[in-house]
Every structure is written in structure tokens, then in C-alpha cells.
KEMIVEX-48733 format. One line per field, with one value per residue (C-alpha): x, y, z; residue number from 0; residue in three letters. Coordinates in Angstrom, 1 decimal, padded with zeros to 4 digits. Each point is the difference from the previous one (the first is absolute). Last residue first. Example, Ala and Ser with C-alpha at 12.3 -4.5 7.8 and 13.67 -1.06 7.14 Angstrom:
<atoms>
x: (013.7, -001.4)
y: (-001.1, -003.4)
z: (007.1, 000.7)
num: (1, 0)
residu: (SER, ALA)
</atoms>
This chain:
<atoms>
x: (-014.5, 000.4, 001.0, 002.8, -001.0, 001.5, 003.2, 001.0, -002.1, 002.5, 002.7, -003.0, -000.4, 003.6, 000.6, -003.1, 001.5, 003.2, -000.8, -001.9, 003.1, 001.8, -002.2, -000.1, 003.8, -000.8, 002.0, 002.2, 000.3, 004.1, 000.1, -002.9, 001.7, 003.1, -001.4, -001.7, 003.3, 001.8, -002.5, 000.3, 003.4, 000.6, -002.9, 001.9, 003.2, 000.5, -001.2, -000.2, -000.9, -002.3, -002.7, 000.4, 000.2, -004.0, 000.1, -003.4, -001.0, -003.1, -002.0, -000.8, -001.7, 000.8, 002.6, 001.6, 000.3, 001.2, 002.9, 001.3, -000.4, 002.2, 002.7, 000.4, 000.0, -002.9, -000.7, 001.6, 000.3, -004.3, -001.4, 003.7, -000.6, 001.9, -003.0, -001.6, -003.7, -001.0, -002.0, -003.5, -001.0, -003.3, -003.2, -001.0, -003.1, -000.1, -000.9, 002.6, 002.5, 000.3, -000.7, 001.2, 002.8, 001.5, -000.8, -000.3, 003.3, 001.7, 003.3, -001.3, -002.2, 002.6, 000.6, -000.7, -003.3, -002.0, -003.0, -001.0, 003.6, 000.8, 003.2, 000.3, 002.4, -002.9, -000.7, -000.3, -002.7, -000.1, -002.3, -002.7, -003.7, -000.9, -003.3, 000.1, 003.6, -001.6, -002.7, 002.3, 002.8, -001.7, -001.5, 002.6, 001.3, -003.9, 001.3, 002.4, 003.7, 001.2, 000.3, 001.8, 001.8, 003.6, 002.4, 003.1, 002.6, 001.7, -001.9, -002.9, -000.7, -001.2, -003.5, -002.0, -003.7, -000.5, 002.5, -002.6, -000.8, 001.8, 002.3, -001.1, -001.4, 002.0, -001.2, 001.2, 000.1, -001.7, -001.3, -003.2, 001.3, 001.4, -003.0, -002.6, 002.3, -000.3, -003.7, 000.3, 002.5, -002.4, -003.1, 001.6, 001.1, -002.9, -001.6, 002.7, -000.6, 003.3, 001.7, 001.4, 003.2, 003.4, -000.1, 003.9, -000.8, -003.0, 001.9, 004.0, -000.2, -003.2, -001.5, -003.2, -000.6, -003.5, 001.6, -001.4, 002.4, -001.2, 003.0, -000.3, 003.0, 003.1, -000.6, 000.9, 000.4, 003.0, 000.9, 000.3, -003.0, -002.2, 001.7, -001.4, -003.0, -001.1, 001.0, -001.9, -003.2, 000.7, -000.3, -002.9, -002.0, 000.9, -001.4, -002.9, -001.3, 000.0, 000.4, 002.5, 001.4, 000.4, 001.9, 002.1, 000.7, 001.1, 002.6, 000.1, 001.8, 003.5, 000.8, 002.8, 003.5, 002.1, -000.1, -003.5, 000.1, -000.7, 000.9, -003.1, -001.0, -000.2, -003.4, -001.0, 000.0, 002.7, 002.3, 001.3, -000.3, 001.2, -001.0, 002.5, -001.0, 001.4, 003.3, 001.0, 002.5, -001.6, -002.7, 003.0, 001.5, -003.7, -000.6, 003.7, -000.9, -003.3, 001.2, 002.9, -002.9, -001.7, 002.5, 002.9, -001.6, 001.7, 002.2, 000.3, 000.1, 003.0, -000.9, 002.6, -002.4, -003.3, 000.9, -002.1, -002.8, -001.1, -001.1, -001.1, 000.9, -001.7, -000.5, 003.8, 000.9, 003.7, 001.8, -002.0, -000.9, 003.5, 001.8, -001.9, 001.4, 003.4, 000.5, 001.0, -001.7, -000.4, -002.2, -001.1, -001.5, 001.7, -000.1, -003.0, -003.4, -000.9, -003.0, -000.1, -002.7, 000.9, 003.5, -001.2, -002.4, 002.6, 002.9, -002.9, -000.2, -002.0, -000.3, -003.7, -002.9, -000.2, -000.8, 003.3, 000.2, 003.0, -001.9, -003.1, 002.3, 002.3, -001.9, -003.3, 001.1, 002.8, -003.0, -002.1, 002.7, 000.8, -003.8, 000.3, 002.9, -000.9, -003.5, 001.4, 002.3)
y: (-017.1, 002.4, 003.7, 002.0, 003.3, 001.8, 000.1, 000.7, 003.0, 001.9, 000.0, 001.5, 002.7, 000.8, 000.1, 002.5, 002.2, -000.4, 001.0, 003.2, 000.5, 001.0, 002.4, 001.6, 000.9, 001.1, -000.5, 002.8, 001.5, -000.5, -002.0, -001.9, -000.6, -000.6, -003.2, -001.8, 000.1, -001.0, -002.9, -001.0, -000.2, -002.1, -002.6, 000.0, -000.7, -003.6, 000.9, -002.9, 000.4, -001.1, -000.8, -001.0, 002.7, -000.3, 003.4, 000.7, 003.5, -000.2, 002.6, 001.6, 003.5, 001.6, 001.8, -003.6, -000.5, 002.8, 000.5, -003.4, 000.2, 003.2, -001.5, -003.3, 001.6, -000.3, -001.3, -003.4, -000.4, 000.1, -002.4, -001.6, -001.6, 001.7, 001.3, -003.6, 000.3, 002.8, -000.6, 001.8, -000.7, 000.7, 002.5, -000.7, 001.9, -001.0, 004.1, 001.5, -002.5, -002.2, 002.4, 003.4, -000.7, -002.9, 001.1, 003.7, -000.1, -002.0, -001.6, -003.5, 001.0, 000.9, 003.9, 002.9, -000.7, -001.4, -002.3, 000.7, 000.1, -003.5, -001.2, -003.4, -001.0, -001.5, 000.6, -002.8, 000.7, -001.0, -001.7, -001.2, 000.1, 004.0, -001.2, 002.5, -001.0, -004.0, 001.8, 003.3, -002.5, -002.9, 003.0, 002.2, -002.4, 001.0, 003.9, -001.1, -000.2, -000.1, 003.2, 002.0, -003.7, 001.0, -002.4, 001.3, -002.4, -003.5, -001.2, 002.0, -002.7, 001.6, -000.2, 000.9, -000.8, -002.1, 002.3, 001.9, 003.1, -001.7, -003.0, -001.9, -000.9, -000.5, -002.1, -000.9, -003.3, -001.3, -003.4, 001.4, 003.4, -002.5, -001.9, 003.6, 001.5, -003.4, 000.2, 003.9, -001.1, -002.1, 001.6, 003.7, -001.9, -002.0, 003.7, 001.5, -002.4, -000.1, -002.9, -000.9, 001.4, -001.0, -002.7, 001.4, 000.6, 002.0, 002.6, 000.2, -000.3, 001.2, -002.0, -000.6, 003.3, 000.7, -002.8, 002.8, 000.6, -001.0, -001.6, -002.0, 000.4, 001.8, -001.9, 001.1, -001.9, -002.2, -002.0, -003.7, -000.7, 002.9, -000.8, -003.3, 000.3, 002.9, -002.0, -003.0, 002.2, 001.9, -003.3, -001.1, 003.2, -000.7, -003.1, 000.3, 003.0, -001.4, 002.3, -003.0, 002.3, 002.9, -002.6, -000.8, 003.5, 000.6, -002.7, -003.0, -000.9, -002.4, -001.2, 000.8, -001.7, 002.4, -001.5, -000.1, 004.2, 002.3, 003.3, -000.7, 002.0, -002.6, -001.8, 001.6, 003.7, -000.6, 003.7, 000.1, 002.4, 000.3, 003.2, 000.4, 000.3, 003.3, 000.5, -002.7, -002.6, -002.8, 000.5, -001.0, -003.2, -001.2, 000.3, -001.9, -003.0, -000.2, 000.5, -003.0, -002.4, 000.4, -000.6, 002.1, 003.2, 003.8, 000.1, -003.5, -000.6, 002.2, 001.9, 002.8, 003.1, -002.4, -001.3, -003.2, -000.4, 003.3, 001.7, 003.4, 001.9, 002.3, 003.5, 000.6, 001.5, 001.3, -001.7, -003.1, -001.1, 001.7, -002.2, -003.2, 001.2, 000.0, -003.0, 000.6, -002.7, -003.2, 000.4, -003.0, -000.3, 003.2, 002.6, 003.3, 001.3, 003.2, 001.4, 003.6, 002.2, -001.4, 001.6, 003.6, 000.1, -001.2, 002.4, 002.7, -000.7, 002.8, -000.8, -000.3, 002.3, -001.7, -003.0, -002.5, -003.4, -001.4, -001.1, -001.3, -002.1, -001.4, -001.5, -000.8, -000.4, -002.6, -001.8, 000.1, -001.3, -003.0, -000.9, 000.1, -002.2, -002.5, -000.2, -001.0, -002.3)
z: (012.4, 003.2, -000.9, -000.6, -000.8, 003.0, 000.8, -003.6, 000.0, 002.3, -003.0, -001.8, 002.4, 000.0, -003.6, -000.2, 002.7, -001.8, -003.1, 001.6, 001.8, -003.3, -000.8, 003.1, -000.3, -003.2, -003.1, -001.7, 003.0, -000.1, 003.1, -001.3, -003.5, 001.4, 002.6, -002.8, -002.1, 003.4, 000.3, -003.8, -000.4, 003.5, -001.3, -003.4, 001.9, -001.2, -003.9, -002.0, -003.9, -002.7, 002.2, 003.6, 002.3, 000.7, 000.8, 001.2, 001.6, 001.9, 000.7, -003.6, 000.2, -003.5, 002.5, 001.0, -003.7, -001.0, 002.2, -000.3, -003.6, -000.1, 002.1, -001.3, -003.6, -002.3, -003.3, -000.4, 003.5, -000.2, -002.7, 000.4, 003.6, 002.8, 001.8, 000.5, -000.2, 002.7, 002.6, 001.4, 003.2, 000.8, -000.1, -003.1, -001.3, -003.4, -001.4, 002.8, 000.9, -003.3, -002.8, 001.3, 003.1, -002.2, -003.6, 000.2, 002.5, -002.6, 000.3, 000.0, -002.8, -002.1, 000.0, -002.6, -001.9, 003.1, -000.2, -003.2, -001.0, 001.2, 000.9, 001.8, 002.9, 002.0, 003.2, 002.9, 002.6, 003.7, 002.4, -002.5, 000.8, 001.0, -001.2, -003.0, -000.6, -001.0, -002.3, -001.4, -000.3, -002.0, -002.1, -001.2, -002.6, -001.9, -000.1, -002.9, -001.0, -003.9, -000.8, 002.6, 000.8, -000.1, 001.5, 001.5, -000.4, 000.6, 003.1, -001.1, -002.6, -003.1, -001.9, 003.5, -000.3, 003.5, 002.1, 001.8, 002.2, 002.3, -000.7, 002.3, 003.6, 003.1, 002.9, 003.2, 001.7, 003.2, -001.6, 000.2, -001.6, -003.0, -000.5, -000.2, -002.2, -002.4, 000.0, -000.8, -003.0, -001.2, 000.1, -001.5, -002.9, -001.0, 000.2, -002.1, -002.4, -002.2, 002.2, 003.1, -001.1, 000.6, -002.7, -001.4, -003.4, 001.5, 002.5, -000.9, -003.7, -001.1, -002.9, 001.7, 000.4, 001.9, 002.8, 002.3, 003.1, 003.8, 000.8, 003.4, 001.2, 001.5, 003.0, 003.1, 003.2, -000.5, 003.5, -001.9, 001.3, -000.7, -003.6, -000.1, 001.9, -003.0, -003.2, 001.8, 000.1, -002.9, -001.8, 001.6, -000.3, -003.8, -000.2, 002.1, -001.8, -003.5, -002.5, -002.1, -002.6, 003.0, 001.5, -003.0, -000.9, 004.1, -000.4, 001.6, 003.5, -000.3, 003.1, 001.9, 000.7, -001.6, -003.4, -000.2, 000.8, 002.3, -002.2, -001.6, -003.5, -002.5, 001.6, 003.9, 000.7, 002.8, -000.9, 003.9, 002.7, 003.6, 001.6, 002.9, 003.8, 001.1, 001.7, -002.6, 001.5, 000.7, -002.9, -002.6, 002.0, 000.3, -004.2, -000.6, 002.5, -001.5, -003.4, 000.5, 002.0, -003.2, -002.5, -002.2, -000.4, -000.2, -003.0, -001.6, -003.5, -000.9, -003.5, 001.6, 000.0, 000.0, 003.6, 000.3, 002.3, 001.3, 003.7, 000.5, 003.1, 002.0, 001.9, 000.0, 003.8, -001.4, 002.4, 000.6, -003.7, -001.0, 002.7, -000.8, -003.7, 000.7, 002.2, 003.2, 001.4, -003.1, -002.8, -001.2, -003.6, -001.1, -002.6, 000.6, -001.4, 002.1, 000.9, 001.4, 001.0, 004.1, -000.5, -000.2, 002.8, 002.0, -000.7, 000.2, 003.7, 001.2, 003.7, 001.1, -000.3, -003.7, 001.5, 000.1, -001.8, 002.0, 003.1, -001.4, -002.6, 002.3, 003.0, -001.6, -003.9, 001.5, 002.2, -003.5, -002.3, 002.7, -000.3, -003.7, 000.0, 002.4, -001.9, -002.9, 001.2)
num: (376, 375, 374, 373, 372, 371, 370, 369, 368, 367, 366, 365, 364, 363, 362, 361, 360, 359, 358, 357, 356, 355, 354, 353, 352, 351, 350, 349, 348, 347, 346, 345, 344, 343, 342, 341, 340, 339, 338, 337, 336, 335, 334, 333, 332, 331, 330, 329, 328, 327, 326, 325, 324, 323, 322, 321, 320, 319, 318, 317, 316, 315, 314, 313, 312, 311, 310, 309, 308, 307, 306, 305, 304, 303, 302, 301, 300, 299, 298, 297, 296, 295, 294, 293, 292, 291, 290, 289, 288, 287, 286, 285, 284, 283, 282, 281, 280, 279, 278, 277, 276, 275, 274, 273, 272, 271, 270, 269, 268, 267, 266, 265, 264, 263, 262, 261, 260, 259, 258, 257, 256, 255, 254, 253, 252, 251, 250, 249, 248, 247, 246, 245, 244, 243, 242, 241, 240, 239, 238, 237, 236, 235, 234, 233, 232, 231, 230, 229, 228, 227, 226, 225, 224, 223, 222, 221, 220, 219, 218, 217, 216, 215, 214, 213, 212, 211, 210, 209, 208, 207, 206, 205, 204, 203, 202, 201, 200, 199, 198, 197, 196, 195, 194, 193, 192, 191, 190, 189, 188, 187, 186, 185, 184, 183, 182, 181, 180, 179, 178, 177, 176, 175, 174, 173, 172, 171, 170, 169, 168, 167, 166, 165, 164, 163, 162, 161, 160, 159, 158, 157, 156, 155, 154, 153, 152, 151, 150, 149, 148, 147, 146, 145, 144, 143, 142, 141, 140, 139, 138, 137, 136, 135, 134, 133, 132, 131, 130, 129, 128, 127, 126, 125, 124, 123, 122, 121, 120, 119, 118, 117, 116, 115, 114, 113, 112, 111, 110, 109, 108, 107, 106, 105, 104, 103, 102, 101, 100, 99, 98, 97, 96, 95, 94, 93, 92, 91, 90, 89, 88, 87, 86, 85, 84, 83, 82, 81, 80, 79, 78, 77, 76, 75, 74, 73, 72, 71, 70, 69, 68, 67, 66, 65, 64, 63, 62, 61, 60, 59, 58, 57, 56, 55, 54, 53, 52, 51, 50, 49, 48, 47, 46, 45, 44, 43, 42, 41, 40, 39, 38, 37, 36, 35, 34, 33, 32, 31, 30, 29, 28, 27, 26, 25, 24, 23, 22, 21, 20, 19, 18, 17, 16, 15, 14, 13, 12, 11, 10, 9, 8, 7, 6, 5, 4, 3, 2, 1, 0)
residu: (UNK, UNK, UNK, UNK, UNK, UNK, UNK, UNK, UNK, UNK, UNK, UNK, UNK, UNK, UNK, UNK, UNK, UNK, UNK, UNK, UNK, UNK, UNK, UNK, UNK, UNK, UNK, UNK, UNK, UNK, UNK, UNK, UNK, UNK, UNK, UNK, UNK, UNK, UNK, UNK, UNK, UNK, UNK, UNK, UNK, UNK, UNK, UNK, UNK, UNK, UNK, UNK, UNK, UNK, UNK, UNK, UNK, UNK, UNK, UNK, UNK, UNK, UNK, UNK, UNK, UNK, UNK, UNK, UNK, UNK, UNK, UNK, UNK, UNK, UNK, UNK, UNK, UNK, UNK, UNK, UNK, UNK, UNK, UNK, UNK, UNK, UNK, UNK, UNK, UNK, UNK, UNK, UNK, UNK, UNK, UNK, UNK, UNK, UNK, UNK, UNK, UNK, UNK, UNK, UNK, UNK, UNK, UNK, UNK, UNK, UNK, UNK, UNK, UNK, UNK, UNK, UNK, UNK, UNK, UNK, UNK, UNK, UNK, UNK, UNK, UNK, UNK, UNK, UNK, UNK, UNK, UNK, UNK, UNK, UNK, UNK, UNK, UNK, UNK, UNK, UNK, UNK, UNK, UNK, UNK, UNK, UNK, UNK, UNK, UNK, UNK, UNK, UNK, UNK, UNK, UNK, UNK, UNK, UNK, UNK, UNK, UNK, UNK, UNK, UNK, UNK, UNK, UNK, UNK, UNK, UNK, UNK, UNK, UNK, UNK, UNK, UNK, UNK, UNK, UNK, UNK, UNK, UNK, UNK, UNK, UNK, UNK, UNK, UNK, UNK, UNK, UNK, UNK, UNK, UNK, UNK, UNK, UNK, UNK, UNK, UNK, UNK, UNK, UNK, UNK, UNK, UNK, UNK, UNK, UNK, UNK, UNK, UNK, UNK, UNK, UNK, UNK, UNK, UNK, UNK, UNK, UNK, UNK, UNK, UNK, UNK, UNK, UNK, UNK, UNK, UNK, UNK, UNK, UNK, UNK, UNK, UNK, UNK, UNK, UNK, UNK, UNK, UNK, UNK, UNK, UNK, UNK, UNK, UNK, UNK, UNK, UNK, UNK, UNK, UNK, UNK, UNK, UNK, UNK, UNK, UNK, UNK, UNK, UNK, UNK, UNK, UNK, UNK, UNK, UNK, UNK, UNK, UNK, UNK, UNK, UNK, UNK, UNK, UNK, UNK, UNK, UNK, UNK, UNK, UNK, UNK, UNK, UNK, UNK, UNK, UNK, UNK, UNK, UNK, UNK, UNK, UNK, UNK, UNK, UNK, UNK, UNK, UNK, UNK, UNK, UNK, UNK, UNK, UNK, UNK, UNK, UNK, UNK, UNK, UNK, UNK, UNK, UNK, UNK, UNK, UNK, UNK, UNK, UNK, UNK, UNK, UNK, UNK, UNK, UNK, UNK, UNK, UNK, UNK, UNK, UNK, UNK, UNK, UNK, UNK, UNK, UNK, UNK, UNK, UNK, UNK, UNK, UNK, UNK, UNK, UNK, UNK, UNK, UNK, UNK, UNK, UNK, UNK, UNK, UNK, UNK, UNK, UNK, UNK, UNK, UNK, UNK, UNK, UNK, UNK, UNK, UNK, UNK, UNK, UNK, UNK, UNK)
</atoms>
């Protein structure tokens, strides 16, 4: 099934993709270029033709889509997953009607954070503490290797996984208390998230690494705020990103919603040219996709408006927009909000019409990659 899916993928990324993603020579098509830096969380375990959001995905040319288990607005239990053959049904009726083939991401780190869960059918995969516990190379290669099949089967290419954050806090509520981190050792880190990168692109699935610079030391759960970590983050989080970024390793970057005043005394790093353009382009070197955590989590709609975060993030150089649509609130026109906001501020100068197709350059070559680091296991 695997191999069905990636080898459908790559005739859709011939036909489509090749013809939609334009040279700059070509038609400006800033409706495009604008809907590929979005990625949108969204209700439904089937959506039938005409539904509202197939239309949005086609209409409004969204980039991707982000798939949850239960809908944390109204406590329900189910949101996007149901079963195997459900996702796979759901995942094929999504790419049919994107003019560009859809990113399809899901949070699988393995332990507490799974959105494939026992209950859905799935087995249960262990956490990165407990791997990092172990340092054994087999084991965790093996779990990234069925983590991998299972999504490159169930047509979800992006993982929002591994987490490359420093367990330097061990009472920190959303990293450490949760066994997300390999570890303190930056080196045992870097190993086994690079053995895990290496599963998922030969099972033909993308990887994102997190929370850049790092979420290791954070007090606060950026879920509910804006954690400040001015004095409490250090140079030594850097290091599993500057060795796996310096080999141009992982597809895409997540950014953390962390302030720092070293790195930037007005904006959170995810709304920080210094941090984004300075530390992880410029001194790291990355040449990727950089994505945002979810833009409606407190640590930023707390502080900023839709508008002005918008705005600052894409000009502190993020690519993709996430709205995971899933936190305290449901928004059903987010996706519509964000692509006229995006639209204003280039009408208006305020954002660069060049800036914009940057993202989309970088979006476009990535989407490209999926055709081609699938290999033979």
C-alpha cells in the first residue's frame, strides 16, 4: 500500500505539480503562492463533494492540512481519525482535489503524543525519552521504521517529528513531563533523531524537526502563553540543529513560540527576523522550509492579532503558516482570513510580492522532494 501511494504521489506531482508551479517568467499567480504557505487543521472524518473544506483546499490552493484525533474545542474524541481504511479514504479524497498535491502532516512522535492511537486500531510506538533511555540504534531505527510505513501508507507524508529539544528542564510541562525528548545529551540527541530521519525519508515521508532554537528549558507551556526563557535557555540546545541543519538533514523546521531577549528583545522567536533569517538561515545555514507552530496557540493569540502576527511572521521569513484550528477555539474561515490578510498586505506594499514567492519556491521544491527520497528497504 505503501508503495501504491507513493507511486500515485509522484504521477500527481508529474502532471499537476510541474504544471501549476510556474517560473517566475510565467503568470504571476499570487493567489497560488499564497495558498501553498498555508496549513490548515479542519472537522471531518469523510468529507463528502461539496463539502466546505474540499472546496477551500481546492478554491483557495491551501498548501496542506494537518490531521488530529479528537477535537480539543468540544472534548469530542474523534476529529479526523476513526481507522486505517477511514484515513486513507479521508487523505485520497483531500489530494483529489488540490490543484497541487497537499502536505499531509501529523504530530506521530511515538509515547503520549500519537494521534494514531490503540484505540484506533494502531499500535502503540514508545516515546522518544524511552528511546533515548535505551540508545540503541536498532530500536529506535525500528520504530521510525514502522512509524514511517504506517503513515506512507495511510497517504500522510509529513511528520511533525522528531523533537530535537533538550530535556535541560525536567520539570517542563509540555517537553520533559511529557518524554518528548531524547534526552539532555545533545549528541545522544542528534543520533537518534538523524536515525529516525533517515527511516521516515526511506519510507518516503517528510520530516519536520522541533521547536527551533529550543523548547528544552521553557518553565510554561506555550500552548497557554508566551514562555520567556531569556534566562534560562542555552547555546548547548543549538547543537542537534546546527549538526543535523548542517547536512541540510531535515525537510522543514518547526519554530518555537519562545521569547528570548538575547535572541530578540521585541518579538518571539517565531516572529523574529534575527531569530529565523539571523540564527537559523544565516549562522545554521538552512536553506528549507521553515513552519510555524500553530499560530492560534496562546504564546502568540495572546499577544498578537491575526493580522499583525501574520504580518510578522511571514516577514521574520516563515514559509509555512500553521493553523492547527484546534486549540481553544474553531475557526471555519481561518484559511479565508488568512489568505485575504496575506493578500492586503502585498497589495498595500507592506509585504513583498517577492517575498511571498520565496515561500513558495521553497514549498515547491520540497513538495518536489517527496518524489524522490523513497528508497528500497
Amino acid at each position: 500500500m505503501r508503495l501504491l501511494v507513493t507511486i500515485a504521489f509522484g504521477l500527481i506531482l508529474g502532471s499537476s505539480l510541474l504544471s501549476c508551479l510556474g517560473t517566475p517568467e510565467e503568470e504571476d499567480r499570487l493567489d497560488l503562492w499564497i495558498g501553498q504557505m498555508l496549513m490548515v487543521g479542519f472537522r471531518g472524518t469523510d468529507l463528502k463533494q461539496g463539502d466546505s473544506f474540499l472546496q477551500a483546499v481546492r478554491d483557495l490552493h491551501l498548501g496542506g492540512v494537518v490531521l488530529f484525533d479528537r477535537d480539543v474545542p468540544t472534548q469530542s474524541p474523534v476529529r479526523n481519525i476513526v481507522s486505517q481504511q477511514q484515513i486513507q479514504k479521508l487523505t485520497a479524497q483531500l489530494q483529489a482535489v488540490a490543484e497541487v498535491p497537499l502536505l499531509i502532516a501529523i504530530d506521530q512522535e511515538g509515547g503520549q503524543i500519537a494521534r494514531l492511537k490503540a484505540r484506533h486500531g494502531f499500535s502503540a510506538t514508545p516515546s522518544q525519552a524511552e528511546l533515548g533511555r535505551w540508545d540503541d540504534q536498532e530500536r529506535t531505527r525500528s520504530s521510525a521504521r514502522e512509524v514511517g510505513k504506517l503513515l506512507a501508507s495511510l497517504g500522510i507524508n509529513l511528520n511533525f517529528a522528531p523533537v530535537l529539544d533538550l530535556a535541560v528542564n525536567p520539570d517542563n510541562p509540555i517537553i520533559a513531563a511529557l518524554e518528548r525528548s531524547y534526552g539532555t545529551d545533545p549528541d545522544r540527541v542528534e543520533r537518534h533523531a538523524r536515525w529516525t530521519i533517515e527511516e521516515f525519508h526511506r519510507a518516503g515521508v517528510l520530516s519536520a524537526v522541533k521547536h527551533f532554537p529550543g523548547h528544552g528549558a521553557s518553565k510554561q507551556d506555550s500552548h497557554l502563553g508566551l514562555p520567556d526563557v531569556t534566562h534560562l535557555w542555552s547555546e548547548t540546545e543549538l547543537e542537534p540543529f546546527r549538526s543535523l541543519l548542517s547536512e541540510q538533514l531535515p525537510d522543514l523546521v518547526m519554530m518555537a513560540h519562545l521569547y528570548n531577549a538575547q535572541w530578540d528583545e521585541t518579538y518571539p522567536a517565531t516572529l523574529s527576523s534575527a531569530v529565523i533569517t539571523g540564527m537559523l538561515r544565516q549562522q545554521l545555514g538552512f536553506e528549507g522550509v521553515v513552519v510555524s507552530d500553530d499560530m492560534k496557540m496562546g504564546a502568540i493569540a495572546q499577544n498578537y492579532s491575526l493580522e499583525e502576527s501574520i504580518e510578522l511572521a511571514v516577514k521574520a521569513g516563515v514559509d509555512i503558516l500553521l493553523f492547527g484550528n484546534n486549540s481553544s477555539s474553531f475557526d471555519p474561515q481561518i484559511a479565508q482570513k488568512a489568505v485575504t490578510i496575506i493578500r492586503k498586505l502585498v497589495e498595500s506594499g507592506t509585504l513583498s510580492r517577492d517575498r511571498v514567492q520565496q515561500s513558495y519556491q521553497r514549498i515547491s521544491d520540497l513538495k518536489k522532494k517527496l518524489n524522490k527520497i523513497d528508497v528500497n528497504n
